[in-house]
DSSP file (Angstrom, degrees, kcal/mol; ACC not computed):
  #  RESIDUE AA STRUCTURE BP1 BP2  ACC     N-H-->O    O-->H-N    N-H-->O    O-->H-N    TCO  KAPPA ALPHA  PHI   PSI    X-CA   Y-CA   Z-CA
    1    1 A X              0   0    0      0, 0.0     2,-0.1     0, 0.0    41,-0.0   0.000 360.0 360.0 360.0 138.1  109.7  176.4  196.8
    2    2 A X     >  -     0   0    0      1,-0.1     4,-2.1     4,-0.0     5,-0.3  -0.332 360.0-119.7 -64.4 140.8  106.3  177.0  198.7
    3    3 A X  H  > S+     0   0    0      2,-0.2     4,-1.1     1,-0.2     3,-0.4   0.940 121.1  60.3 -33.0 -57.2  103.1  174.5  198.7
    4    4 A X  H  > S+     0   0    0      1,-0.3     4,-2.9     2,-0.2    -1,-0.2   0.852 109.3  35.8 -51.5 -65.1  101.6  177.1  197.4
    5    5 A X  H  > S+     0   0    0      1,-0.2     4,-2.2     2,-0.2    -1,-0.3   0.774 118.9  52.0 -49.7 -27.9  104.1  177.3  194.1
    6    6 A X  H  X S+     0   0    0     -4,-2.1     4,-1.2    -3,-0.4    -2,-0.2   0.730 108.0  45.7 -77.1 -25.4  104.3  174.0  194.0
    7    7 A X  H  < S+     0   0    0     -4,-1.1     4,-0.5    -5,-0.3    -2,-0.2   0.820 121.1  41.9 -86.4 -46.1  100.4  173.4  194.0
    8    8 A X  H >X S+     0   0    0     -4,-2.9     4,-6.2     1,-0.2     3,-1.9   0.987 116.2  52.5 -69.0 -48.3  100.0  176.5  191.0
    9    9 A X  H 3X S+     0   0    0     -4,-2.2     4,-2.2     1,-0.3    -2,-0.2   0.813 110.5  43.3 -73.4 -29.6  103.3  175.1  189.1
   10   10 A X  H 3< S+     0   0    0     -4,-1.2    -1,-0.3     2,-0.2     4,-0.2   0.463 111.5  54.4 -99.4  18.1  102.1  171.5  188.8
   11   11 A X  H X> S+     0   0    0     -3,-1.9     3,-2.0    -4,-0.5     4,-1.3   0.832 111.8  50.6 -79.2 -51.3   98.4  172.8  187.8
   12   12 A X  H >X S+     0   0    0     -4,-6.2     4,-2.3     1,-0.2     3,-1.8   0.988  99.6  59.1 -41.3 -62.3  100.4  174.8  185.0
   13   13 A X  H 3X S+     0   0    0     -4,-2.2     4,-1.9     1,-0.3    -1,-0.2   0.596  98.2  60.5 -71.6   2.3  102.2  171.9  183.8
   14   14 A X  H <> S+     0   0    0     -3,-2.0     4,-1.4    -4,-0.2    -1,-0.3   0.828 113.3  41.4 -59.8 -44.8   98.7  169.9  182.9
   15   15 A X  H <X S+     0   0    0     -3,-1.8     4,-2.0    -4,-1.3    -2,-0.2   0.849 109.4  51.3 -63.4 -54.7   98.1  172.6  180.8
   16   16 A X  H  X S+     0   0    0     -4,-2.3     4,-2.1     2,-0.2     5,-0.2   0.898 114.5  47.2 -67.6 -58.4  101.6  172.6  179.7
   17   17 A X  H  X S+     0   0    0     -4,-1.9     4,-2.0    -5,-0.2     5,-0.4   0.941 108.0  51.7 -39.2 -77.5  101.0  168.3  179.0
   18   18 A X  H  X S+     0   0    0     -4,-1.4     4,-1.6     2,-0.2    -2,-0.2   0.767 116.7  50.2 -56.3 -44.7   97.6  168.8  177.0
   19   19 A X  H  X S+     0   0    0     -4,-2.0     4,-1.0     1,-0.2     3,-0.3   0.942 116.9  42.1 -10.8 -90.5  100.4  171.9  174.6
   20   20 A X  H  X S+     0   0    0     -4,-2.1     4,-2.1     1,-0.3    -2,-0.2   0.500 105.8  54.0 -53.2 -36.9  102.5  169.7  174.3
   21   21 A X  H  X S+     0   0    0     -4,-2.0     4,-3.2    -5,-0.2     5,-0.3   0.863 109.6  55.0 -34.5 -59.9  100.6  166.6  173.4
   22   22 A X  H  < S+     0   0    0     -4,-1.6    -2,-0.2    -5,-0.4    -1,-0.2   0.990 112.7  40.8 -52.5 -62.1   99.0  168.5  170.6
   23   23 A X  H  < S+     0   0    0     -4,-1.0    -2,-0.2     1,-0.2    -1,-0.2   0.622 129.0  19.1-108.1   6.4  102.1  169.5  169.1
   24   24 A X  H  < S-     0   0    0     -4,-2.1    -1,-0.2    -5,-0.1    -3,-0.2   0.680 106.5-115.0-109.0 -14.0  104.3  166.6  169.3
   25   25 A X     X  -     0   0    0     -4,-3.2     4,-2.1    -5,-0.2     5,-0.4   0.187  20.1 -82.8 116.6 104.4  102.1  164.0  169.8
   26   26 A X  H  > S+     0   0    0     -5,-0.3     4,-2.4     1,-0.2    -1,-0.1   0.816 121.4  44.5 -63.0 -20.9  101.2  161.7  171.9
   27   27 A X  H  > S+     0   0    0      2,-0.2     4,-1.6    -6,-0.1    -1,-0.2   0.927 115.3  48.0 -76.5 -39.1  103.7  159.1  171.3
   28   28 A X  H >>>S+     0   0    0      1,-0.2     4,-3.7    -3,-0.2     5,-0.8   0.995 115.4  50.2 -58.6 -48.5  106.6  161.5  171.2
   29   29 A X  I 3X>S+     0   0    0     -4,-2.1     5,-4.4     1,-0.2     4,-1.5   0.952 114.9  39.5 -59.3 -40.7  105.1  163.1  174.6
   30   30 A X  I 3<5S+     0   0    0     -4,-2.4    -1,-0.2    -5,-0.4    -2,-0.2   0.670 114.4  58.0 -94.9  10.3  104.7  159.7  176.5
   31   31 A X  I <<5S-     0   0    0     -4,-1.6    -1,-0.2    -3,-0.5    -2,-0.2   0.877 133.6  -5.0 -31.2 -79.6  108.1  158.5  175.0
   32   32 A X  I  <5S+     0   0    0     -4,-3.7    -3,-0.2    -5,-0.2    -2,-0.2   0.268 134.2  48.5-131.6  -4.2  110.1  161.4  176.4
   33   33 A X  I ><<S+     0   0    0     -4,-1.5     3,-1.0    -5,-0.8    -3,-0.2   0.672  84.8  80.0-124.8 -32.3  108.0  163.9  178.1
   34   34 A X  T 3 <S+     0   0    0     -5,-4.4    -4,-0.1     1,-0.2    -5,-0.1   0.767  95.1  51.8 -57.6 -16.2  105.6  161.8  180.6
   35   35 A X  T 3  S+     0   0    0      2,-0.1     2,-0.5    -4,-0.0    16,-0.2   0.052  82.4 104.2-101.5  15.6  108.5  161.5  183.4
   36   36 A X    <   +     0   0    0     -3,-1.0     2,-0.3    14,-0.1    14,-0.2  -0.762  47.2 178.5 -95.3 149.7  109.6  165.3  183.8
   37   37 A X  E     -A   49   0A   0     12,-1.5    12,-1.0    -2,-0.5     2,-0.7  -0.676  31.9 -89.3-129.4-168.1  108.4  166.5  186.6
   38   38 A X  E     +A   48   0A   0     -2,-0.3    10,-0.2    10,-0.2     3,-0.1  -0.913  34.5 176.7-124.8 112.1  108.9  170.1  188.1
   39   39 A X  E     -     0   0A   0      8,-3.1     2,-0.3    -2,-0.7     9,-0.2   0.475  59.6 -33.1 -88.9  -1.5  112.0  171.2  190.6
   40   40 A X  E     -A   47   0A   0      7,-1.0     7,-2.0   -35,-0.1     2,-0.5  -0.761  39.1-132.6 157.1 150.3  111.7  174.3  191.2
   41   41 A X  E     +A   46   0A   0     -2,-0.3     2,-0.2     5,-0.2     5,-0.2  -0.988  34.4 165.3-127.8 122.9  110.7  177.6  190.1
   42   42 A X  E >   -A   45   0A   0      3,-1.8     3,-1.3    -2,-0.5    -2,-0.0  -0.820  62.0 -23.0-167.1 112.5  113.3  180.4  190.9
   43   43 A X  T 3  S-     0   0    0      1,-0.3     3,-0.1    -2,-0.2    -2,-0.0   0.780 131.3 -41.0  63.4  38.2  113.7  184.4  189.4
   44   44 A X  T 3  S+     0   0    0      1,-0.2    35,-2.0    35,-0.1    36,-1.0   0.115 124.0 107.0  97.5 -25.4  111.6  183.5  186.0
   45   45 A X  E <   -Ab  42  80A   0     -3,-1.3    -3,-1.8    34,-0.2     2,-0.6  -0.623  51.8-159.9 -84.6 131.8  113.5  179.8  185.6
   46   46 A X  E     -Ab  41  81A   0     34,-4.4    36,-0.6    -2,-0.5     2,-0.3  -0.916  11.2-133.1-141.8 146.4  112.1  176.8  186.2
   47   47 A X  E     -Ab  40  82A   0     -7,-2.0    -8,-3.1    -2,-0.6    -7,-1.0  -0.533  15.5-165.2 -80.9 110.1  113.7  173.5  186.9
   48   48 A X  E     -A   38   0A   0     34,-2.3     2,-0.3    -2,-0.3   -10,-0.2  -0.269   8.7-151.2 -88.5-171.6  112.5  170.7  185.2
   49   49 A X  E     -A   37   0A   0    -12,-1.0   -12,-1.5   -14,-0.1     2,-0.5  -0.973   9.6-171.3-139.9 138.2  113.5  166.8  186.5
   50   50 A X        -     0   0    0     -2,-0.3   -14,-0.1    33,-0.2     6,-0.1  -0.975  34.7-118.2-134.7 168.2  113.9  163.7  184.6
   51   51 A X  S    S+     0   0    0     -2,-0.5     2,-0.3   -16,-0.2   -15,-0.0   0.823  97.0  14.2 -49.0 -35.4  114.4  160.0  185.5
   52   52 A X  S  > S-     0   0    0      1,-0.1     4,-0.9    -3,-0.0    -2,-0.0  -0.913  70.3-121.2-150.0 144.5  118.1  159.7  183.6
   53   53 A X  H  >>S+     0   0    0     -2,-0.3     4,-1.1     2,-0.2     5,-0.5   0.788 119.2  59.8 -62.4 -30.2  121.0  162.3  182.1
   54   54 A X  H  >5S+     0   0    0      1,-0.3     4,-1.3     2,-0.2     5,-0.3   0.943  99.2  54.5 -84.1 -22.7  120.6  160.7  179.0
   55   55 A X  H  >5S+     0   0    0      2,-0.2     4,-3.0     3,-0.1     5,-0.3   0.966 111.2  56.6 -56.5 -54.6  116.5  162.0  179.2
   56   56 A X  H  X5S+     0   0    0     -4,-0.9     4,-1.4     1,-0.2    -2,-0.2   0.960 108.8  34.2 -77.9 -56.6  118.2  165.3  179.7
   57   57 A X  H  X5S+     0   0    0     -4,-1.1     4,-0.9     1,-0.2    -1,-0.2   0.831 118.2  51.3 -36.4 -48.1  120.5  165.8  176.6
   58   58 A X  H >X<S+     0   0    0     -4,-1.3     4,-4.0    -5,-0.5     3,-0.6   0.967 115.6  41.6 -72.7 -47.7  118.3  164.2  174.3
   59   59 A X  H 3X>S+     0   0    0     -4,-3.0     4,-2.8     1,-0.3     5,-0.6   0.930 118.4  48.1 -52.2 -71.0  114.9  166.7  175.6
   60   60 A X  H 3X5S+     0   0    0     -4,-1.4     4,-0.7    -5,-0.3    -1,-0.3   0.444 111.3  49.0 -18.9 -52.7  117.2  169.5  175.7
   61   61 A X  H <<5S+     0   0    0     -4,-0.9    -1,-0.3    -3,-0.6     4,-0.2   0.935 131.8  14.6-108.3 -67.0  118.7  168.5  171.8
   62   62 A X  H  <5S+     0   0    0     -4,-4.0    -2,-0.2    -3,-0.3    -3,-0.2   0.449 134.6  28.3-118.6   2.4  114.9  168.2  170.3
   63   63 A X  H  X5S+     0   0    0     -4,-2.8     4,-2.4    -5,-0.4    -1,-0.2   0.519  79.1  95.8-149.6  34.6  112.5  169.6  172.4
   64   64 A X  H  X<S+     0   0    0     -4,-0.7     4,-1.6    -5,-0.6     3,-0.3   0.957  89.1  57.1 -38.8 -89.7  113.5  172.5  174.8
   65   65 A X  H  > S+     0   0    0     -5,-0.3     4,-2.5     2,-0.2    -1,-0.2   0.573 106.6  48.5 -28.5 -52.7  112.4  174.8  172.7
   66   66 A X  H  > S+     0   0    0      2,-0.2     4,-1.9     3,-0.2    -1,-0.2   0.995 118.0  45.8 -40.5 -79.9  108.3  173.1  172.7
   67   67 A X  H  X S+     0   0    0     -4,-2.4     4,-2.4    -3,-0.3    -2,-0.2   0.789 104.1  58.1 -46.0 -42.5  108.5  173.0  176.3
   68   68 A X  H  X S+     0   0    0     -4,-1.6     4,-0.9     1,-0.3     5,-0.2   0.972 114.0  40.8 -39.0 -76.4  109.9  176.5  176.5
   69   69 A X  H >X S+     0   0    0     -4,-2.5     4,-1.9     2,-0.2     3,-0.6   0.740 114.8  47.6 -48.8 -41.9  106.6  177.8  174.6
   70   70 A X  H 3X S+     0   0    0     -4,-1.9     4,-1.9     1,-0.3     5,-0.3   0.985 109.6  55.2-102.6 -58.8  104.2  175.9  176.2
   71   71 A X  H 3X S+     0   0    0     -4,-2.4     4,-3.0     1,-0.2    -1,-0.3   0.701 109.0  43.3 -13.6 -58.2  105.6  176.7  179.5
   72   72 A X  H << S+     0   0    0     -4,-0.9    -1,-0.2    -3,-0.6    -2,-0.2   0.773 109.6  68.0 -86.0 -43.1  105.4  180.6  179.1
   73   73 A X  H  < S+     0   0    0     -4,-1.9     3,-0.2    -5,-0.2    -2,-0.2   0.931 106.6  32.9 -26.2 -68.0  101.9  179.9  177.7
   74   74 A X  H  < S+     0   0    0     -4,-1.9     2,-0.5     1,-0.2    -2,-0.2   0.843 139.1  21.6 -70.5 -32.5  100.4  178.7  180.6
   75   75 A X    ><  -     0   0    0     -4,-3.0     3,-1.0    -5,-0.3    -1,-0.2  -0.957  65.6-159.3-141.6 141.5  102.5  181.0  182.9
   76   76 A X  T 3  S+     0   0    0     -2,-0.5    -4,-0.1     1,-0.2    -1,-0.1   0.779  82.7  74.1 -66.1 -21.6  104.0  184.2  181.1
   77   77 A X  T 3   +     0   0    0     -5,-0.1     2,-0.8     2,-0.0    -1,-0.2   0.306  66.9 109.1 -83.2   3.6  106.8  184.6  184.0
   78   78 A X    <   +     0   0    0     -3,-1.0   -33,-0.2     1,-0.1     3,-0.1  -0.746  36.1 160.8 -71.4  93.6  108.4  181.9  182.6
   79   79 A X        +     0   0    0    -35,-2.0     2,-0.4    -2,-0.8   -34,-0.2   0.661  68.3   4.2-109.0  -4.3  111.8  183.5  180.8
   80   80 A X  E     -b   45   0A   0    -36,-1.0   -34,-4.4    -3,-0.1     2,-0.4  -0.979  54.9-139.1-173.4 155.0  113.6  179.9  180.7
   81   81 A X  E     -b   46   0A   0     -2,-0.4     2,-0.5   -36,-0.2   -34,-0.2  -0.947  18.3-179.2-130.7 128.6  113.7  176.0  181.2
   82   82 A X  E      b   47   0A   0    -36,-0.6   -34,-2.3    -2,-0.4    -2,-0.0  -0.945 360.0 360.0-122.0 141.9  116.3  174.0  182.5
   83   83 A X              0   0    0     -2,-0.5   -33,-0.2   -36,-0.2    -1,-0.1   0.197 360.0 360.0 -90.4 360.0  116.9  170.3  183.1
């Protein structure tokens, strides 16, 4: 991935915090949500990262689906998110 993407996708994913915050919560978000970062952006999916597999199973389980939307919010080209 390019500076450039890299630079747009982690502008997005402020956006994507301030969502998400709102609609889980701030505890739920800095709980489970403050360590993802962004790997990679590639044909409409983009690659989240987190610290630990067990971070990844559990997001996946109970809040994919949040991230998904808030994700496509900020950038519409968004067709999926993976961990």
């Amino acid at each position: 991935m390019d500076k450039d993407m890299q630079e747009r996708l982690n502008a997005q994913a402020r956006g994507v915090e301030t969502r998400l915050r709102k609609t889980l919560g701030d505890d739920n978000y800095d709980t489970w949500l403050k360590s993802l970062s962004v790997g990679g952006f590639k044909d409409g999916v983009l690659t989240l990262f987190l610290p630990a597999t067990f971070f990844c199973g559990y997001i996946a389980r109970n809040f994919a689906g949040d991230i998904t939307q808030a994700w496509r919010a900020e950038n519409p080209s968004v067709t999926a998110v993976e961990f």
